[in-house]
Every structure is written in C-alpha cells, then in structure tokens.
C-alpha positions in Angstrom: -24.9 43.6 -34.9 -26.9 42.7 -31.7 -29.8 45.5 -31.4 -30.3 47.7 -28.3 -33.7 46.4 -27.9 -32.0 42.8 -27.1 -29.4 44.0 -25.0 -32.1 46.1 -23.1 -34.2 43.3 -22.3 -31.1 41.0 -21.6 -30.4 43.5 -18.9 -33.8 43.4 -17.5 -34.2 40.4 -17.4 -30.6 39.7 -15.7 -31.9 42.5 -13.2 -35.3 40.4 -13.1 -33.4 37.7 -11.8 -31.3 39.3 -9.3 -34.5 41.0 -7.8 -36.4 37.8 -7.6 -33.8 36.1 -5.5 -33.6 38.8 -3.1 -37.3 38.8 -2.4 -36.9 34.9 -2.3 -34.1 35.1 0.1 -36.1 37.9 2.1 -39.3 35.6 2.7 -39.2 33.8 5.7 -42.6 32.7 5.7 -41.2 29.5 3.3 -38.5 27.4 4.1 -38.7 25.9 0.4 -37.1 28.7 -1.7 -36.9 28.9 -5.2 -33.8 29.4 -6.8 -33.6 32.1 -10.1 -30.6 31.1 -12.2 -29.5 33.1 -15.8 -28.2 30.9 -18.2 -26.5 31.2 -21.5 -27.5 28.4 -23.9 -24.7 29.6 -26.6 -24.9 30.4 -30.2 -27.5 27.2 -30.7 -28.9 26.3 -34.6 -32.7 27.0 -34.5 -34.9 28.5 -36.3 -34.2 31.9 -34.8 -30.7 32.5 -36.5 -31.9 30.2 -40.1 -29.9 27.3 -38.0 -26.8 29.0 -38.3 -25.2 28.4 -34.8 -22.8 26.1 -34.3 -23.8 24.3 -31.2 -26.5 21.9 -31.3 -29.6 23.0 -29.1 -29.5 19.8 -26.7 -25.7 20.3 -26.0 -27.1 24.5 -25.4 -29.6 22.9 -22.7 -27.2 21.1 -20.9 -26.7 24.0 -18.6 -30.0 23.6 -17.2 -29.8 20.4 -17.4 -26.3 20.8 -14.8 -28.5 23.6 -12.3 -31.2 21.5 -11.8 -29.5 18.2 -11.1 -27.0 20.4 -8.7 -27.6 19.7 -4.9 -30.5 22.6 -3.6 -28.7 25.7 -2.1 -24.9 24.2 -3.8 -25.6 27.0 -6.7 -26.3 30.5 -5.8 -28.9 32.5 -7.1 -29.2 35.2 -8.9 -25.7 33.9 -10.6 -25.2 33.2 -14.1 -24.4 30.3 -15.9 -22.8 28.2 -19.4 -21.9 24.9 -20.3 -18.9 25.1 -23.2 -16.5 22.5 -23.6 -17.8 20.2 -21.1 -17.6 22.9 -18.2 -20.3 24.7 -16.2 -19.2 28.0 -15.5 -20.5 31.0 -13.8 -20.6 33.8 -16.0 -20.1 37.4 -14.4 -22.8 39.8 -14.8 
C-alpha cells in the first residue's frame, strides 16, 4: 500500500514542476529557458524496495536519458514522461 505521505509529496512535486515552467515560460529577461520535465523511472530494483522491482535501474533512466537528447523546445514542459517497452510516452497528470 503506497502511503499518503508519498502520494502527497508526488503531488507537490508534480505541482512544483508545473509552477516552475510557468515562471520559466513568463521570464522574458532570458532567451535560454529551462525546461522542468516529471518523469516516471518504473518499478526499478534498488535498494529502496530490497531490489525487488523488475526493471533494471539503467533501462528506468532511459527516460531521461530520451528528454535530454530530445531537440530544445520539441518536448513541452511541465509534461510527464516514461520509457516502457522501448516507447517514451507522456504520462497525463
């Protein structure tokens, strides 16, 4: 059972992310914006679950991996992301 502490700060930090991007996007002072991306690694084997999960923690990075190689403005912020079965796909919020 995931606790309500977790899915609290998940939600903050999702809302984090969103909030960031909008001051971002509202800044014209800099024409070299940072983009704020969410991503979901997946059920990875470390030490945090007794390496339980059944995706190995370099395939979980590959997401971030994907974002930062991707062409700068070709993947909104704020969005949210996963790599599973060879696909990156925006996850709604």
């Amino acid at each position: 059972m995931v606790s309500f502490d977790y899915c609290i700060a998940k939600a903050a930090l999702n809302m984090l992310t969103v909030q960031l991007q909008a001051a971002e996007d509202g800044n014209n002072e800099n024409s070299n914006k940072i983009t704020y991306w969410i991503v979901n690694p997946g059920h990875c084997k470390t030490g945090l679950n007794g390496f339980k999960g059944p995706k190995d923690p370099l395939e979980g990075a590959e997401v971030v991996l994907r974002l930062l190689k991707s062409k700068r403005g070709e993947i909104p912020g704020a969005t949210f992301w996963e790599w599973e079965k060879g696909v990156l796909r925006d996850i709604p919020w």
